[in-house]
C-alpha positions as CSV (number, residue, x, y, z in Angstrom):
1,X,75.1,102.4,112.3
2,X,75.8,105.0,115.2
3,X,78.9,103.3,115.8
4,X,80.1,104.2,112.0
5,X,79.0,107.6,112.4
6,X,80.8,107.9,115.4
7,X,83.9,106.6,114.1
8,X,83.3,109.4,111.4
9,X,82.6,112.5,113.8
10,X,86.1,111.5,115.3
11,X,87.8,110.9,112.2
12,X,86.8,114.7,111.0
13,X,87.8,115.7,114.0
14,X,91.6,114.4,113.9
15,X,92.0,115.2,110.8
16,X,90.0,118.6,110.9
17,X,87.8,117.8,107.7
18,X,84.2,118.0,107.4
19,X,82.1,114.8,108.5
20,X,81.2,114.7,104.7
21,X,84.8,114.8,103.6
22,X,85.7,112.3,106.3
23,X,83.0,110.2,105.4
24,X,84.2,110.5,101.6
25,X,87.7,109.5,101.9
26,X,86.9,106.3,104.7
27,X,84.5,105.3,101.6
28,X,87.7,105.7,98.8
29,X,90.5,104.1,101.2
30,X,88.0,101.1,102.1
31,X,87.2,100.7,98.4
32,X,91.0,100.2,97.5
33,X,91.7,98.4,99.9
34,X,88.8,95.5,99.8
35,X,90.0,95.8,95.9
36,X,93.5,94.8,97.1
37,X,92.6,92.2,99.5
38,X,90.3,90.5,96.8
39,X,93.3,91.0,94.0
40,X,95.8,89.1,96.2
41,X,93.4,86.2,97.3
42,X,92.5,85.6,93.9
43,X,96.0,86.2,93.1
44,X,98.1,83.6,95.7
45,X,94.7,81.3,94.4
46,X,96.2,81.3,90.8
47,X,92.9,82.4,89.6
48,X,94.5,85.5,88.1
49,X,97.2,86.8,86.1
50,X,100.0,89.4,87.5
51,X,98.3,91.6,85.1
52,X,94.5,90.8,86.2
53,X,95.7,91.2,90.0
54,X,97.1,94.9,89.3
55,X,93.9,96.0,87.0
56,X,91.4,94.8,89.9
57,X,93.8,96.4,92.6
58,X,93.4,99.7,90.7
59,X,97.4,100.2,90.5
60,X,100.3,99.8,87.5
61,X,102.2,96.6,87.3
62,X,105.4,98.5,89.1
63,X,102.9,99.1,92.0
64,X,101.2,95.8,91.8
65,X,105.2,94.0,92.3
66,X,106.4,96.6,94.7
67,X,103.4,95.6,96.9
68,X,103.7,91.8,96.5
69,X,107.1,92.2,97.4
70,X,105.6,93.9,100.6
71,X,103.3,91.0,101.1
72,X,105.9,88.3,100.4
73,X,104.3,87.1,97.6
74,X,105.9,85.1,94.7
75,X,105.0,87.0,91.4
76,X,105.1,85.1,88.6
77,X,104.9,87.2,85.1
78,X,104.5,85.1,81.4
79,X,106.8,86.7,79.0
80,X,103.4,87.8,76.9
81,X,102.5,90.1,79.8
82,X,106.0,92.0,79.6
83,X,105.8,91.9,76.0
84,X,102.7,93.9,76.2
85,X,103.9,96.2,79.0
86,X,106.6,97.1,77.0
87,X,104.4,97.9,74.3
88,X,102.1,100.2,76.5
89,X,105.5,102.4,77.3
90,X,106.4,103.2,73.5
């Protein structure tokens, strides 16, 4: 445990923040991204949907390609799903 609060004494300090506020946001950004890492696994595991795989990474569809494009992953979208998005924009 010192170790963590270490690594948050010097992450206030670089970014000149509070320890609290340091503390808040290395909470936030390793949320997301454990969320993101689970979404592609279950994702590249076909045990979820395009659509599933944005909702559990906490980001829109247009996110959720743009960052499987990033990760070289094949997306694969059923017509229904774009049906539905469309829907959504009206």
């Amino acid at each position: 445990m010192v170790s963590v609060e270490n690594d948050i004494e010097e992450l206030a300090k670089l970014l000149g923040i509070s320890k609290e506020e340091a503390h808040r946001r290395a909470l936030q950004e390793g949320i997301r991204d454990l969320r993101l890492i689970k979404a592609i696994e279950l994702y590249i595991n076909n045990r979820i949907s395009v659509k599933q795989a944005a909702r559990i990474a906490g980001v829109n569809l247009a996110d959720w390609f743009m960052i499987a494009q990033e990760k070289g992953l094949l997306v694969q979208i059923k017509p229904e799903e774009i049906d539905q998005e469309l829907k959504n924009l009206e």
